[in-house]
N, C-alpha and C positions, 0 to 999 in steps of 0.2 A: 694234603695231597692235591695234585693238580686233575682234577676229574672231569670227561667230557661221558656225556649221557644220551645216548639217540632213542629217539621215543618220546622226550620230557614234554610232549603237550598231549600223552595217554593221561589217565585219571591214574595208576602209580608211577609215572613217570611225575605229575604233578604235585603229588606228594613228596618223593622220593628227593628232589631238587632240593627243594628247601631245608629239609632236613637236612641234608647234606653242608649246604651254608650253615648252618646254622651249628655245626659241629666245627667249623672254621675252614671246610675245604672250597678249591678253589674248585665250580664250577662254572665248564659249557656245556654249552647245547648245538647238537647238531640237527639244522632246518633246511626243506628243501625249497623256500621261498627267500626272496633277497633278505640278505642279514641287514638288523633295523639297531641291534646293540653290541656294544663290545667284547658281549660274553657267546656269541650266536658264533658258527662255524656253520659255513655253506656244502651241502653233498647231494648229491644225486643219486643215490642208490641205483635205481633204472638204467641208468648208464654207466655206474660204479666207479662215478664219480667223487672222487675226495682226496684234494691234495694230501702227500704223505705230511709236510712240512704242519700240518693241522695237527699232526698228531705225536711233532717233535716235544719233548719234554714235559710229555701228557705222562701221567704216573698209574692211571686204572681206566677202563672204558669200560664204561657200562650199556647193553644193548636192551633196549626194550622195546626197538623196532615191530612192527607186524601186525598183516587187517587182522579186527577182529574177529575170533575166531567164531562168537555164535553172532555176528548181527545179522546174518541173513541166511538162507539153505544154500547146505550143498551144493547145488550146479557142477557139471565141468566146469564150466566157465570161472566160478566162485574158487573150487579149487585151486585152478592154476592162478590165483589171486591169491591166495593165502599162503602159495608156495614161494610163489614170486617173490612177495613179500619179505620174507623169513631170509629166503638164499640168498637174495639178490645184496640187503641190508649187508649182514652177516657177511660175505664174502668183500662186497666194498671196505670193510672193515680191516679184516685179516690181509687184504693187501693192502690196503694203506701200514699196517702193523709192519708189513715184510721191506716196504722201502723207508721205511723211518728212521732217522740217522741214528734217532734214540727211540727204540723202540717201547709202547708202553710196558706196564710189567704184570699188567693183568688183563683180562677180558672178561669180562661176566656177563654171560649171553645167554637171554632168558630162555626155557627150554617152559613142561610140562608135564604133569602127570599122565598126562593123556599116552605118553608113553608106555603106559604098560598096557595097554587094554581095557580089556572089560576079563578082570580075574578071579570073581566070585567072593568068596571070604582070606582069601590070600594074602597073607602081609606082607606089603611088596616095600623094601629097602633097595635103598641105587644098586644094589647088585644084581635086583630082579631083573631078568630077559625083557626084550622088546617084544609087548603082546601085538597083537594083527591089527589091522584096519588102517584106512588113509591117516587117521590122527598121529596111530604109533609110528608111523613110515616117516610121516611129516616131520613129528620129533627127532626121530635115527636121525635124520637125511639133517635136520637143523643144526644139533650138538655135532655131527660131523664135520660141518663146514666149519665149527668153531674152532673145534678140536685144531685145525690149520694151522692158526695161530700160534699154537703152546710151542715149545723154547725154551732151552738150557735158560734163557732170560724172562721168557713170558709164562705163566701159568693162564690155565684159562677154566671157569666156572660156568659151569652150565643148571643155574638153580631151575629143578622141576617145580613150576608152582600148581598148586591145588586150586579150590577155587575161591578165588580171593574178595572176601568179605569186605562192606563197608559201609554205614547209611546212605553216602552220598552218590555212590558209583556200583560199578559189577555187577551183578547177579542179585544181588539183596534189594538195590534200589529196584529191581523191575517183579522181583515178587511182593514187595509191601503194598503197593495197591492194593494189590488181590487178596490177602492177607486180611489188609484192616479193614474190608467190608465183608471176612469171613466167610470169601469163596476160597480159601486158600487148600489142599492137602497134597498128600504124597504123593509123588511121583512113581506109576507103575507100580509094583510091587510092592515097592516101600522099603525091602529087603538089601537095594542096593546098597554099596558103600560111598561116602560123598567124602574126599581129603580137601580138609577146609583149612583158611588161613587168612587171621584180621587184617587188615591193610597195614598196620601199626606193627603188626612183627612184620608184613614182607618190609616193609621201607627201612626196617633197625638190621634186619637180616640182610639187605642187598648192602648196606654199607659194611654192615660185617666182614661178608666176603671178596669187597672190595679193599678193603685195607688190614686183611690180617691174613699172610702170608702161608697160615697153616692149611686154608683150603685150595681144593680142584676137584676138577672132573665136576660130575652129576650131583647135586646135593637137594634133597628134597625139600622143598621148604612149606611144609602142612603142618598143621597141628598134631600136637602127640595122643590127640583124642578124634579119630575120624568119628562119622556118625551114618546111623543109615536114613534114609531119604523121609521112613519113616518116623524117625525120632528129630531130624531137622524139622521138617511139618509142624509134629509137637509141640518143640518149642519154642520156634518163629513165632506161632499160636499162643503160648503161655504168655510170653512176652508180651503180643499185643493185646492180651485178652481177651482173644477170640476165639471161634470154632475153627477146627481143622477138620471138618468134614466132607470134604468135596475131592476125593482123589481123580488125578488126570490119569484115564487107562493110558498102557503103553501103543494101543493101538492106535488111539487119536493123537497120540504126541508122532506117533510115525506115518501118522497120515498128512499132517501137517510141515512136521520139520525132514524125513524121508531119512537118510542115512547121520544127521547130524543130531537126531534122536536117540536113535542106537549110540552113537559114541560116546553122545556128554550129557546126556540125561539119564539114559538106562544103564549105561555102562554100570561097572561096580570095582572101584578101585577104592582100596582099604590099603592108603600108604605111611609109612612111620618115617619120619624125620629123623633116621638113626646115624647120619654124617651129626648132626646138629645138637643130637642130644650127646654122642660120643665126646663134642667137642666144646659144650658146656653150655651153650648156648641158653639161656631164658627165655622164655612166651610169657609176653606180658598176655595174651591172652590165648592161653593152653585147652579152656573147657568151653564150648559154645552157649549153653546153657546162660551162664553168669555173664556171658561177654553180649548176648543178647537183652538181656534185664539190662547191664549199664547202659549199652547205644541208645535200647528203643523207648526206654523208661525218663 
């Protein structure tokens, strides 16, 4: 397939590329600085900018546009950055799709767990309702602008990712410090739920639903074993062989990070991958426990 990918100098956009080569598909990259190679396509998001012709006889588009969403607090300011972001991407996209002589035949545009809320012990499958807060809004408002796209000819995927695992990037590289000199433990409560997922199923997964016809709409893409923040601690900890004795109260993570505490660290989302399990899908790594012993050992 002929594949163009926005986002590809994120850490799974990084990944995601070359995997992709390396199954034999033809990809580009779309960059917002002068194109240097023959594989690079020029866009401007900001100004929604991208010729349609870029996107002639393109066969999947994959989005992994958008600022990070924890590298720094909340703000207004931060917000409408995060929004910008997302829509601005996303919408340059779906209109470039709309004047395309040959329009692509997919769109996979990354979405979020964050989607649901903070929903306590609930197991929440893509059917689950949009819970509250600037995150869950962000998300709606995200996969709606994809949603534009779709078409008697275009399908479009909006995978919810969880929070994505991996030694060398995400979430994981910035608690190991802490961790191997066994100041590490749980988060708040401990009680929460954390929907987790290796870097190695999202990159097997996103090509999945870029070239197999059977999917759309919202597809969750977490492990079929969430965990609570308590028993991540634990085993982050077994692995490295250290103590997890040091819990961050909720009080000090919201005095520090303020509304972006409550969403993605206290929150409590317990989501099951039920589009992916319905449709055969494999996790090469399904159980956190073991997938922590292989990486960190």
């Amino acid at each position: 397939m002929n594949i163009v990918v926005a986002g590809a100098s994120g850490w799974i956009g990084r990944a995601l590329v070359p995997s992709l080569r390396a199954q034999g598909h033809q990809v580009s990259i779309l960059v917002r600085r002068e194109v240097r190679a023959p594989e690079e396509i020029a866009w401007d998001p900001a100004q929604r900018r991208l010729a349609a012709a870029a996107l002639n006889e393109v066969d999947a588009v994959i989005n992994l546009a958008g600022a990070s969403i924890a590298a720094e607090r909340w703000t207004e300011v931060r917000k409408r950055e995060l929004q910008n972001s997302r829509f601005q991407s996303t919408r340059t996209l779906v209109d470039a799709f709309s004047s395309a002589p040959r329009r692509p035949r997919v769109l996979v545009n990354i979405s979020a767990v964050g989607f649901y809320g903070d929903r306590g012990d609930a197991l929440l499958s893509e059917t689950a309702p949009r819970g509250s807060g600037f995150l869950a809004e962000l998300c709606e408002e995200w996969e709606r602008a994809a949603f534009a796209a779709e078409s008697p000819r275009t399908r479009v995927v909006c995978p919810r990712l969880g929070v994505v695992l991996g030694r060398d990037g995400g979430a994981l590289a910035q608690m190991l410090p802490v961790f191997r000199k066994g100041l590490g433990g749980r988060l708040g409560s401990g009680r929460a739920w954390l929907s987790w997922i290796s870097l190695r199923d999202v990159v097997v997964a996103l090509g999945v639903l870029a070239t197999d016809v059977r999917w759309r709409g919202p597809v969750n893409l977490v492990s079929p074993a969430p965990v609570t923040h308590a028993d991540f601690a634990r085993l982050l900890a077994q692995a490295l062989r250290r103590p997890a004795l040091l819990p961050v109260p909720a009080w000090a993570l919201k005095l520090r990070l303020g509304e972006m505490a409550t969403a993605m660290l206290l929150a409590s989302q317990r989501a099951e991958p039920a589009k992916l399990l319905a449709g055969g899908f494999v996790f090469s790594d399904p159980e956190l426990g073991p997938w922590l012993q292989h990486e960190l050992r």
